[in-house]
Backbone as XML, in Angstrom:
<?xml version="1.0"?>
<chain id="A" units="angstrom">
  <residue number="1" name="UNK">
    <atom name="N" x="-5.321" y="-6.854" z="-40.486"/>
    <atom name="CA" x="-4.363" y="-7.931" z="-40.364"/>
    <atom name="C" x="-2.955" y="-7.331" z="-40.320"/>
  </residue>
  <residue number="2" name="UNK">
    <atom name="N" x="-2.348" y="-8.113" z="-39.390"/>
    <atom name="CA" x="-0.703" y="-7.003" z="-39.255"/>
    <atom name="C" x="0.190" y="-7.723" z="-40.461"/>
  </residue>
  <residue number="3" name="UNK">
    <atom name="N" x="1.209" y="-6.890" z="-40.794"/>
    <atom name="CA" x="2.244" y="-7.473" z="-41.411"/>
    <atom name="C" x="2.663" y="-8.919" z="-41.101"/>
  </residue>
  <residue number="4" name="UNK">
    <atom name="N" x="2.897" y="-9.150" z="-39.358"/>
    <atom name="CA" x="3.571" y="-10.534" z="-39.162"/>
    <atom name="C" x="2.606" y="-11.360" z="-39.087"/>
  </residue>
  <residue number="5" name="UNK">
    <atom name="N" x="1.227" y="-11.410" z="-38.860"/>
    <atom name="CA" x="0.046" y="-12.513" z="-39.488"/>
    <atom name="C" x="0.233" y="-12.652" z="-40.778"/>
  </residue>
  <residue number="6" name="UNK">
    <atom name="N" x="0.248" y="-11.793" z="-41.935"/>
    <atom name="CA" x="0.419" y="-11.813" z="-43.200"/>
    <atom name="C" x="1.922" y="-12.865" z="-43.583"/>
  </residue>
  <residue number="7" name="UNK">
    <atom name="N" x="3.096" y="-12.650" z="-43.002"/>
    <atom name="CA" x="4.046" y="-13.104" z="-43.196"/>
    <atom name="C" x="3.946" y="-14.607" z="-42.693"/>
  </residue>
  <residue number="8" name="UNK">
    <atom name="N" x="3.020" y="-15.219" z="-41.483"/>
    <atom name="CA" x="2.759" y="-16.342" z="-40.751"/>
    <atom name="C" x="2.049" y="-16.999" z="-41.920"/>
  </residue>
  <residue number="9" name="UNK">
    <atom name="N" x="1.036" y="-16.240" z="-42.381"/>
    <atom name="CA" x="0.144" y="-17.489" z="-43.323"/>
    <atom name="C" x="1.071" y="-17.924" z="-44.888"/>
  </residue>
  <residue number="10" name="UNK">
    <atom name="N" x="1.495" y="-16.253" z="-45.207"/>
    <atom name="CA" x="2.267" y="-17.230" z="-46.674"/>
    <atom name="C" x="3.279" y="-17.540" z="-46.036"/>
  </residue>
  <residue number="11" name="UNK">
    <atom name="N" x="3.964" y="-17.973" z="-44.921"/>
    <atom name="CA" x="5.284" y="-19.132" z="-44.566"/>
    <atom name="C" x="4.578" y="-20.808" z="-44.850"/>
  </residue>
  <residue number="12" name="UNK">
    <atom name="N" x="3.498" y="-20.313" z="-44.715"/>
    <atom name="CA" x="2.355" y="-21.708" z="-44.316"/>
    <atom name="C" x="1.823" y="-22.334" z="-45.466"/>
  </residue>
  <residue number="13" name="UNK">
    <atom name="N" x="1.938" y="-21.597" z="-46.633"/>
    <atom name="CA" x="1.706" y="-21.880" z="-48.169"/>
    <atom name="C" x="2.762" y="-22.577" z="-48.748"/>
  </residue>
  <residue number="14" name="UNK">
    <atom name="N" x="2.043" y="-23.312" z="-49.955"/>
    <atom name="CA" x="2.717" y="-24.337" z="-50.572"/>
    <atom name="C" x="3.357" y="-23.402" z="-51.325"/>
  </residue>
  <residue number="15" name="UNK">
    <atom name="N" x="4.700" y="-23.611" z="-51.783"/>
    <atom name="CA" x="5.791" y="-23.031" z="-52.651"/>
    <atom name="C" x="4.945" y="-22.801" z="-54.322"/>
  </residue>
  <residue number="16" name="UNK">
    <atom name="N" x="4.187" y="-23.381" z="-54.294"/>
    <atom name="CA" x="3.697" y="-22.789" z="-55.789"/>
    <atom name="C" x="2.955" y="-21.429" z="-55.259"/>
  </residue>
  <residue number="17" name="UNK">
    <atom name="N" x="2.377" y="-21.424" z="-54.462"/>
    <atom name="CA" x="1.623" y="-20.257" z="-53.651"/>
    <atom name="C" x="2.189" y="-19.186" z="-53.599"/>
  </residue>
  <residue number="18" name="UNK">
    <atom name="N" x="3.203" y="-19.459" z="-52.714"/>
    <atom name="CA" x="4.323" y="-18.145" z="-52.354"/>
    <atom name="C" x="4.811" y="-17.639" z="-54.043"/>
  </residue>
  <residue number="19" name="UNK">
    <atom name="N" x="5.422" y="-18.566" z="-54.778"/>
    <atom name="CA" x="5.473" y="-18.007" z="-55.733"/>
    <atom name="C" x="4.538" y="-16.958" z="-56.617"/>
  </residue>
  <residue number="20" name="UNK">
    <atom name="N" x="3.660" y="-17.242" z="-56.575"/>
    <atom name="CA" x="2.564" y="-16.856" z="-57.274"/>
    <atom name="C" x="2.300" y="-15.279" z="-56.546"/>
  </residue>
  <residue number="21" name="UNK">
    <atom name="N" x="2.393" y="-15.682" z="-54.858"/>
    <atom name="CA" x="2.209" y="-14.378" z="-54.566"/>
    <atom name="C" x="3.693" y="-13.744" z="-54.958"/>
  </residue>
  <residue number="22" name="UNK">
    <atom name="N" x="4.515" y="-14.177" z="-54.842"/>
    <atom name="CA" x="5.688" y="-13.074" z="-55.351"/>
    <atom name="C" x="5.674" y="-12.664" z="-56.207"/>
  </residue>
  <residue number="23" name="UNK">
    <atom name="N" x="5.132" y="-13.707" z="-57.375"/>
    <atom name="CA" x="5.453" y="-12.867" z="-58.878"/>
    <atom name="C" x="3.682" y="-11.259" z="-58.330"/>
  </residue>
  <residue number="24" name="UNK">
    <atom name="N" x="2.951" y="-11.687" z="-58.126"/>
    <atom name="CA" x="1.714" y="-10.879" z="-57.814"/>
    <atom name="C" x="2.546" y="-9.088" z="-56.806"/>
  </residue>
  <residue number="25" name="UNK">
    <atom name="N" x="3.007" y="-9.638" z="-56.143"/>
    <atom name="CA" x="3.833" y="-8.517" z="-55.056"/>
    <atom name="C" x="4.854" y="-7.715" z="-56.093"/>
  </residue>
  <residue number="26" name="UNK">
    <atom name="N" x="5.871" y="-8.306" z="-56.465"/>
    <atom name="CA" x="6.510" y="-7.848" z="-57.882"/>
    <atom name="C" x="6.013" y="-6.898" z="-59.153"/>
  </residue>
  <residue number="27" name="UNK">
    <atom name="N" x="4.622" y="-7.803" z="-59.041"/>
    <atom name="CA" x="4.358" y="-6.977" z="-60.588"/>
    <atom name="C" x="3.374" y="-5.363" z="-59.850"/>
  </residue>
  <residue number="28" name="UNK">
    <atom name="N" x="3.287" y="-5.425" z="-58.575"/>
    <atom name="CA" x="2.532" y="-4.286" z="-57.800"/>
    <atom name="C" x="3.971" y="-3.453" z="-57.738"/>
  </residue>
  <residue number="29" name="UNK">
    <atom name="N" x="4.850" y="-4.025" z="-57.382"/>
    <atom name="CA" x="6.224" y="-2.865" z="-57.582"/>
    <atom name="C" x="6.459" y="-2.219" z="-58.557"/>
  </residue>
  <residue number="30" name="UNK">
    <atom name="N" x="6.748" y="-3.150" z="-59.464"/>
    <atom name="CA" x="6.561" y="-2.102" z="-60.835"/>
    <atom name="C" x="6.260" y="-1.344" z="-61.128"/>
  </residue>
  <residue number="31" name="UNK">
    <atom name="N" x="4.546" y="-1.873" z="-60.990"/>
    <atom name="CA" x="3.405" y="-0.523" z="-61.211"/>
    <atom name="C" x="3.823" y="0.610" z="-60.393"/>
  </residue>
  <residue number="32" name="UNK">
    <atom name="N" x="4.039" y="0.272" z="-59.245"/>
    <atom name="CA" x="3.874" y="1.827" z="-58.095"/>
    <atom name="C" x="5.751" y="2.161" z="-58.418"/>
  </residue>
  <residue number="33" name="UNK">
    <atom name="N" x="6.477" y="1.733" z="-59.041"/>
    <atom name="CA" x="7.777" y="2.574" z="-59.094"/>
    <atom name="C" x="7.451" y="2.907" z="-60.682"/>
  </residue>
  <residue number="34" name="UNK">
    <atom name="N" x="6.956" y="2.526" z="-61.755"/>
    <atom name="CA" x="6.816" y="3.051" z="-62.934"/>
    <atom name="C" x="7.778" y="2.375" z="-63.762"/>
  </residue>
  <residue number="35" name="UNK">
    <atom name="N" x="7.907" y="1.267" z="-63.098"/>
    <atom name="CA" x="9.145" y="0.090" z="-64.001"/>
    <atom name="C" x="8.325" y="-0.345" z="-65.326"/>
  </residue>
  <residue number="36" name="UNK">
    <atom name="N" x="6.827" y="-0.636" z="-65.181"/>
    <atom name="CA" x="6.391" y="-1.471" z="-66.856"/>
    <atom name="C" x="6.390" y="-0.702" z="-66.918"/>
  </residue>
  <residue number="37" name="UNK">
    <atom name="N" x="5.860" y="0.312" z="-67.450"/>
    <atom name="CA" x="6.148" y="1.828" z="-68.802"/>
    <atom name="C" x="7.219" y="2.158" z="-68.953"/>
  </residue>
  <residue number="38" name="UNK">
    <atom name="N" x="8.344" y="1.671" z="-68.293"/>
    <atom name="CA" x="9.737" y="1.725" z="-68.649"/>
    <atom name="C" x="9.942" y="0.547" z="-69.685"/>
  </residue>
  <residue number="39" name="UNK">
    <atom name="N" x="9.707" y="-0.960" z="-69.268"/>
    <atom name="CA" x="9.844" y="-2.143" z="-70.092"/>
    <atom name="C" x="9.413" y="-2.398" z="-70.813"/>
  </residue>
  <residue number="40" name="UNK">
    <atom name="N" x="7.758" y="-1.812" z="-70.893"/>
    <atom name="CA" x="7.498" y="-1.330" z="-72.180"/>
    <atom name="C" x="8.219" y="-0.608" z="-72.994"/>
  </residue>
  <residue number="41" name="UNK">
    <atom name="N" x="7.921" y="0.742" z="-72.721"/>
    <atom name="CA" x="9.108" y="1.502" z="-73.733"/>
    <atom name="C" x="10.383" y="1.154" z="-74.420"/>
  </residue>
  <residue number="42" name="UNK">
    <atom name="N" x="11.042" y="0.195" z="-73.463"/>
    <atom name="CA" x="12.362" y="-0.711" z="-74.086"/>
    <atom name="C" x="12.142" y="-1.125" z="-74.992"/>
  </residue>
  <residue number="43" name="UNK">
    <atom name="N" x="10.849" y="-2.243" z="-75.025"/>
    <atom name="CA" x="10.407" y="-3.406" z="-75.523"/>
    <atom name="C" x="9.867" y="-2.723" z="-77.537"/>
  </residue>
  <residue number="44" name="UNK">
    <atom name="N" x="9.282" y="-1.836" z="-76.777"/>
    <atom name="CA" x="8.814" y="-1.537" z="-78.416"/>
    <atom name="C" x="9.512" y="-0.588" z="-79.073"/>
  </residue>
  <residue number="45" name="UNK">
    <atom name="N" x="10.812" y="-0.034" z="-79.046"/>
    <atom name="CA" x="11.967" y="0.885" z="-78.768"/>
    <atom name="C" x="12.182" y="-0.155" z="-80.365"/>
  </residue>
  <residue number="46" name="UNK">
    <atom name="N" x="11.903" y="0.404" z="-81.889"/>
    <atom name="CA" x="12.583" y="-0.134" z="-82.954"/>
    <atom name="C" x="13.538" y="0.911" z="-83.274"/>
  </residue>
  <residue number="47" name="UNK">
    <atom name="N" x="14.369" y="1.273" z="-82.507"/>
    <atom name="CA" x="15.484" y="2.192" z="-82.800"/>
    <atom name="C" x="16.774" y="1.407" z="-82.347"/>
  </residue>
  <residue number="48" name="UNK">
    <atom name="N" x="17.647" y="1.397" z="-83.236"/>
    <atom name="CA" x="18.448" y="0.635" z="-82.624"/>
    <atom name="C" x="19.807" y="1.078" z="-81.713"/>
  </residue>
  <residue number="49" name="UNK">
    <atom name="N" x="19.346" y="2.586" z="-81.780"/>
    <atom name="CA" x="21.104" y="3.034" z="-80.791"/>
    <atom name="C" x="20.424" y="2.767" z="-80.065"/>
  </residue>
  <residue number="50" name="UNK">
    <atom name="N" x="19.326" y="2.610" z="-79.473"/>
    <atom name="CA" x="18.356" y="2.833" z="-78.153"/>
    <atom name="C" x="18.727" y="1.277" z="-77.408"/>
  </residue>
  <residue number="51" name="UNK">
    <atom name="N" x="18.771" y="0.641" z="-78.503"/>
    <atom name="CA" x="19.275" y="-1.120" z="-77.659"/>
    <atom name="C" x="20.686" y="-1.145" z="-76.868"/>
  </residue>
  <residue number="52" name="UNK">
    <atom name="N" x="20.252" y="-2.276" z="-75.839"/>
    <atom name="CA" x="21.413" y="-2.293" z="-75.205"/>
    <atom name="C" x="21.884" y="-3.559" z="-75.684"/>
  </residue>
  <residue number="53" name="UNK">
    <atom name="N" x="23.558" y="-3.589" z="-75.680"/>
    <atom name="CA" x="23.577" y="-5.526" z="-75.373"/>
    <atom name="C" x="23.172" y="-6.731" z="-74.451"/>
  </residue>
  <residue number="54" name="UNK">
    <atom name="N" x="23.064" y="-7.797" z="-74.885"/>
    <atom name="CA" x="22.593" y="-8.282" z="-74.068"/>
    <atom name="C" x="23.787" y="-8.517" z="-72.860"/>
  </residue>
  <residue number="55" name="UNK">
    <atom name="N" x="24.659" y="-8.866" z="-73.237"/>
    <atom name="CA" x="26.002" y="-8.990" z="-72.336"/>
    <atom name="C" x="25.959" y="-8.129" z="-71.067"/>
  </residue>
  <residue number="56" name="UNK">
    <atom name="N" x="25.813" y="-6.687" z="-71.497"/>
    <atom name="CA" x="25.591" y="-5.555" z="-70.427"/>
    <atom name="C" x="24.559" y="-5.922" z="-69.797"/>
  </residue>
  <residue number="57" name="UNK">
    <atom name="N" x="23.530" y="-6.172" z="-70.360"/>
    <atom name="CA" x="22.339" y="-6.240" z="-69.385"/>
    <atom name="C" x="22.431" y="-7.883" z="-68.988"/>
  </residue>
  <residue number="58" name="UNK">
    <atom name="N" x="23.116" y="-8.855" z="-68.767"/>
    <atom name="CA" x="22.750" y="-10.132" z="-68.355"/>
    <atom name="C" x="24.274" y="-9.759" z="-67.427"/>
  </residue>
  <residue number="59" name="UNK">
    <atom name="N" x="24.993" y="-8.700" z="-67.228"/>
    <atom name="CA" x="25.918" y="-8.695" z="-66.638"/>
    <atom name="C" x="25.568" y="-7.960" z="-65.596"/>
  </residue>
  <residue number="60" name="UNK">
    <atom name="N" x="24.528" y="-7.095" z="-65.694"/>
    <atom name="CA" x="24.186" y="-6.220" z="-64.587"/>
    <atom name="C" x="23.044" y="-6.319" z="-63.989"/>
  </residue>
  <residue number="61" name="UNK">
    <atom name="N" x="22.012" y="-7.712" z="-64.034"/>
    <atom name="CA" x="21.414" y="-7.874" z="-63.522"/>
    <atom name="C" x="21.242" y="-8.128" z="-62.023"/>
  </residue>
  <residue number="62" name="UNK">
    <atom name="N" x="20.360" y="-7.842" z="-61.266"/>
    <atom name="CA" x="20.260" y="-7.779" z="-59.726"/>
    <atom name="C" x="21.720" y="-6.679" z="-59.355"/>
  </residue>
  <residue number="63" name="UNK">
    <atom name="N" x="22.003" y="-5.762" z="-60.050"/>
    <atom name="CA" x="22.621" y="-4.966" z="-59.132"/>
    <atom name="C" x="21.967" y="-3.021" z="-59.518"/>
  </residue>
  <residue number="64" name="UNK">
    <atom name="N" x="21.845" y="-2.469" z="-58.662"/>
    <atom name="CA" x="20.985" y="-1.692" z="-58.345"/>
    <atom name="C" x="22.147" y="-0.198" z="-59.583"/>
  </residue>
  <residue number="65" name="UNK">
    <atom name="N" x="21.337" y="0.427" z="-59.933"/>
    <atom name="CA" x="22.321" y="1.590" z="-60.522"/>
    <atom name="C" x="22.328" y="2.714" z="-59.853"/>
  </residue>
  <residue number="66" name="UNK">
    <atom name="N" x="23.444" y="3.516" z="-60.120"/>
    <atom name="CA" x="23.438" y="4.160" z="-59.381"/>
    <atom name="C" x="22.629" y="5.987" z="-59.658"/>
  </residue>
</chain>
């Protein structure tokens, strides 16, 4: 199946669908860039210089680092 059949049928899906596949496509990124064992590691991180604020991080969301 090519990419633009693939892209034809989920245009053709109900918005709960597409969602579902996005969050599904998303959480395959992660895995293959090594982002959850990063968010993990955050997550269970009881050290506290290791925390960030939230300010910083709700300020720098969706922008890429460098």
């Amino acid at each position: 199946m090519s990419i633009a059949t693939l892209q034809q049928e989920v245009q053709a899906l109900p918005a709960e669908d597409q969602d579902k596949l996005a969050a599904f496509l998303l959480s395959l990124r992660m895995k293959r860039d090594g982002l959850l064992e990063e968010i993990s590691r955050r997550l269970d991180d009881r050290d506290p210089s290791g925390w960030v604020e939230w300010n910083a991080v709700k300020g720098s969301a969706g922008k890429k680092s460098a």
